[in-house]
C-alpha positions as CSV (number, residue, x, y, z in Angstrom):
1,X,80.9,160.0,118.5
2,X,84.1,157.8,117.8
3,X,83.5,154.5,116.6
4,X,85.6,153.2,119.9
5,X,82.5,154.2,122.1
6,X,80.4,152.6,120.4
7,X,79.5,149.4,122.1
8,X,78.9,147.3,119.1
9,X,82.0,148.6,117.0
10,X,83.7,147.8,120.5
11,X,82.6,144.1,120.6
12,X,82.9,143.7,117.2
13,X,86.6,144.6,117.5
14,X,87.3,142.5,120.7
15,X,86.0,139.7,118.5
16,X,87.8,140.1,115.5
17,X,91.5,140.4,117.6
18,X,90.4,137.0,119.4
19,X,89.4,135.6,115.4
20,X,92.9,137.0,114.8
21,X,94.8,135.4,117.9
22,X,93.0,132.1,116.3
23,X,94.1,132.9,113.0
24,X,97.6,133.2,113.8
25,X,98.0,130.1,115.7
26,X,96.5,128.7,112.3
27,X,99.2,130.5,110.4
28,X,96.4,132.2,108.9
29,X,97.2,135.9,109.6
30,X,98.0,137.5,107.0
31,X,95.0,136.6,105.3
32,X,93.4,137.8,108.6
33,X,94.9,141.0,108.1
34,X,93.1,141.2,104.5
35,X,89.9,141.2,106.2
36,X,90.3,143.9,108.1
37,X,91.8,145.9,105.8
38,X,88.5,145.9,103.1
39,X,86.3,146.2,105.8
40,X,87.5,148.0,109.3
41,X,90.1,150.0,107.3
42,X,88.6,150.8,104.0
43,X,85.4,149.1,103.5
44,X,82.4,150.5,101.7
45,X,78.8,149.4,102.7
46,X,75.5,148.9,100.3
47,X,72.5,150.1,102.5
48,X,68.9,151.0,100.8
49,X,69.8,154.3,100.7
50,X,72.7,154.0,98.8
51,X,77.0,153.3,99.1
52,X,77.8,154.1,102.4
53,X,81.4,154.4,103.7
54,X,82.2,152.1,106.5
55,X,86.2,151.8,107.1
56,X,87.9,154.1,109.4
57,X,90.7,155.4,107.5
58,X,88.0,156.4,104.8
59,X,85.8,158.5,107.4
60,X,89.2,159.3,108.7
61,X,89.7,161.9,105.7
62,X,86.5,164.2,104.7
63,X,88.0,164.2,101.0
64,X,88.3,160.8,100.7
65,X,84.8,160.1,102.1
66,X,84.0,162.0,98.7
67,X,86.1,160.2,97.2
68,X,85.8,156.7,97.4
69,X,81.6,157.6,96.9
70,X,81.8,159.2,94.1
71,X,85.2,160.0,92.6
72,X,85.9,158.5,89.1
73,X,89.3,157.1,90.0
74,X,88.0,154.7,92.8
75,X,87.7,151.1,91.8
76,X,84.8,149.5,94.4
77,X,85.0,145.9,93.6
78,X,82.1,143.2,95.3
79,X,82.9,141.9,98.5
80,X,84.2,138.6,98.0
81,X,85.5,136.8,101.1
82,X,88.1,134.3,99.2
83,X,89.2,137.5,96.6
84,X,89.8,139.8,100.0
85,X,91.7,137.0,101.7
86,X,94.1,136.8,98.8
87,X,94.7,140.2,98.7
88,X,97.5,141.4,100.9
């Protein structure tokens, strides 16, 4: 099922483009868009069964889902809020 019909995912985004309405009268949104991008777009999960992917453009691509789980090259750093909005 796409993430998009899924009620939560839906309400989580609904929230996260009125954060980012907020963030932009703030003149805070391109550290806004930093967020998303480690989490919505690309963001990996620690569950008790292990590294999950979360992020869509991850799940969007069955070789990166590989990939960014187990692939050598991929660098997964700790989420840290203050690192990720300094990012981009």
């Amino acid at each position: 099922m796409p993430l998009l019909f899924d009620p939560v995912f839906a309400d989580y985004l609904q929230a996260y483009g009125q954060g980012g309405l907020k963030a932009d009268r703030l003149g805070g949104s391109s550290t806004w868009r930093g967020l998303y991008w480690y989490s919505v777009e690309f963001g990996l999960i620690r569950t008790p069964e292990g590294l999950r992917n979360y992020g869509a453009g991850i799940l969007s691509s069955p070789g990166e889902i590989v990939h960014a789980l187990t692939g050598d090259a991929s660098r997964r750093v700790a989420f840290d809020l203050k690192r990720v909005m300094r990012s981009l």
